[in-house]
C-alpha positions in Angstrom: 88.9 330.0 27.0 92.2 329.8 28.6 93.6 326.9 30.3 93.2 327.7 33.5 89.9 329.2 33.0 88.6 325.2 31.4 90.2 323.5 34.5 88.2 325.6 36.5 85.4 324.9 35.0 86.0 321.1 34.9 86.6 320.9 38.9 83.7 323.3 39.9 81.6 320.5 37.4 82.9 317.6 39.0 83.5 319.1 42.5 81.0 316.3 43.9 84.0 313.9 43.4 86.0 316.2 45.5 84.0 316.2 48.5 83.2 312.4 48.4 86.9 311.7 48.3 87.7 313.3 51.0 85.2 312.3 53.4 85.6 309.0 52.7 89.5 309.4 53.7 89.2 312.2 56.4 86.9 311.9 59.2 87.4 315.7 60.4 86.3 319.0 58.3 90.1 320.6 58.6 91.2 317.1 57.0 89.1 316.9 54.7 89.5 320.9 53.7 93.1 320.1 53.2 92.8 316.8 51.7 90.5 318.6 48.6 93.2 321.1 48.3 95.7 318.8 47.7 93.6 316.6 45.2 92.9 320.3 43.7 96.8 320.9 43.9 97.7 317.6 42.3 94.9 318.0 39.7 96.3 321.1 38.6 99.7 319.8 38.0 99.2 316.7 36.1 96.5 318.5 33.8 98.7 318.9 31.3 99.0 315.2 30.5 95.6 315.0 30.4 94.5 313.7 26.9 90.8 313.4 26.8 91.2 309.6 26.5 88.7 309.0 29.3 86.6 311.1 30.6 87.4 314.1 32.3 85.6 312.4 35.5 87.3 309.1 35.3 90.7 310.7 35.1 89.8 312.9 38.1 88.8 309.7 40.3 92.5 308.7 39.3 93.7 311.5 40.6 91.6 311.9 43.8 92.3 308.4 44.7 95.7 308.0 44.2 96.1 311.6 46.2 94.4 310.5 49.2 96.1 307.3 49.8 99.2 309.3 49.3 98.1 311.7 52.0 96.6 309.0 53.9 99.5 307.3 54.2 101.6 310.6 54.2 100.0 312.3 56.7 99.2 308.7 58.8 96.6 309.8 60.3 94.8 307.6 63.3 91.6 307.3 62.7 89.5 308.7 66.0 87.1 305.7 67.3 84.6 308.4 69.1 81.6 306.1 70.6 78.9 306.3 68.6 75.9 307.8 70.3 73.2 304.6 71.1 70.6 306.2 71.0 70.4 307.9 67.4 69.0 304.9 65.7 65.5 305.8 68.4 65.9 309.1 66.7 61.7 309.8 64.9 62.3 313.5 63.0 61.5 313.8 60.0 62.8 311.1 56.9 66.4 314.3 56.0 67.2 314.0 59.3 66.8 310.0 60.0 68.9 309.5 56.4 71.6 312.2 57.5 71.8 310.1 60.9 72.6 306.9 58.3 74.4 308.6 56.4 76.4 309.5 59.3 76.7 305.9 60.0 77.9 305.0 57.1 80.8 307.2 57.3 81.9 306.5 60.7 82.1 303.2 59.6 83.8 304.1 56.0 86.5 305.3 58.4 87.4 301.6 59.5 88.0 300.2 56.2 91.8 300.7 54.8 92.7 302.8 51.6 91.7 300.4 48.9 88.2 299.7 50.5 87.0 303.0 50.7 88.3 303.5 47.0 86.5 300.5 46.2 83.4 301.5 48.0 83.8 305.0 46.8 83.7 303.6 43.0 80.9 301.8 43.6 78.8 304.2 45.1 79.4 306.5 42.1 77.8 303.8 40.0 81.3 302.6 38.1 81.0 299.1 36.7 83.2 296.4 37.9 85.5 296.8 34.6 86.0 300.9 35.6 86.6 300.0 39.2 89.3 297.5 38.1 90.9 299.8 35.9 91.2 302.6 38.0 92.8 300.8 40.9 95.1 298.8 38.4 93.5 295.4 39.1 91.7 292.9 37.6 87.7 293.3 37.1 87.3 289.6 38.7 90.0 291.1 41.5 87.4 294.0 41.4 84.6 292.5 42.2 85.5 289.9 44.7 87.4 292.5 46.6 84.3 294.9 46.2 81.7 292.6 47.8 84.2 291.3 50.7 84.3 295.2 51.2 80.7 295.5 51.1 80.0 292.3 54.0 82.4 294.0 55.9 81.0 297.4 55.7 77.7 295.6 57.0 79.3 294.1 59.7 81.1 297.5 61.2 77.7 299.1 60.6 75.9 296.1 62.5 78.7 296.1 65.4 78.3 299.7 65.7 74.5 299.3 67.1 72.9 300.3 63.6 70.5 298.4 62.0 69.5 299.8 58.7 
């Protein structure tokens, strides 16, 4: 199998990480299209130094993260505060389309957090422990996990101020 042929193989396997990343950072589809490219871009160019130390996935989360707060910051983007419609939390379909309106929620309010919060919640939410979080964003794991549940209260509160009540 040639190089390029194992990368793509690695990405389209871990392609989940892709999409999270860049909905966490980009609230539109055209952002978040370009934002995967350039994680894809940036991937691709530093997969040479890629020893197989970690796991393929944990040095992709590296990448992805360090590439959107680059872009993020690059690009300095203005988050769009659209009102939230008030009356999707009276919403009774069926239980995909009630979770798709939380997960909604969630997102929107992902969008108010700064770089390092959504990286932190992003870690979390793929199940990391504290030590993984800590490494990846170069801090310490008690750093980690203080940081990670100040994110967490204040992800409730945006959520809660937002009209949602889970």
């Amino acid at each position: 199998m040639t190089k390029e042929q194992e990368f793509i193989q690695l990405i389209t396997q871990h392609k989940g990480i892709l999409y999270k990343v860049s909905r966490l950072y980009m609230d539109q589809l055209d952002d978040q299209e370009d934002l995967t490219q350039e994680i894809i871009f940036q991937l691709w160019k530093a997969y040479n130094s890629f020893e197989g130390k970690s796991a393929f996935a944990t040095w992709m989360y590296r990448v992805a993260l360090n590439t959107a707060l680059t872009f993020f910051k690059k690009e300095s983007r203005k988050v769009d505060k659209e009102p939230l419609d008030k009356d999707m939390d009276h919403i009774e379909e069926e239980d995909s389309r009630q979770k798709d309106v939380q997960l909604d929620y969630f997102y929107n309010a992902v969008q108010e957090l700064n770089p390092i919060e959504k990286a932190l919640i992003f870690l979390f939410l793929e199940g990391m422990p504290h030590r993984e979080i800590a490494l990846s964003l170069g801090i310490s794991e008690v750093n980690a996990r203080v940081k990670l549940n100040r994110t967490k209260e204040k992800l409730q509160e945006i959520i809660k101020n937002n009209g949602y009540e889970f």
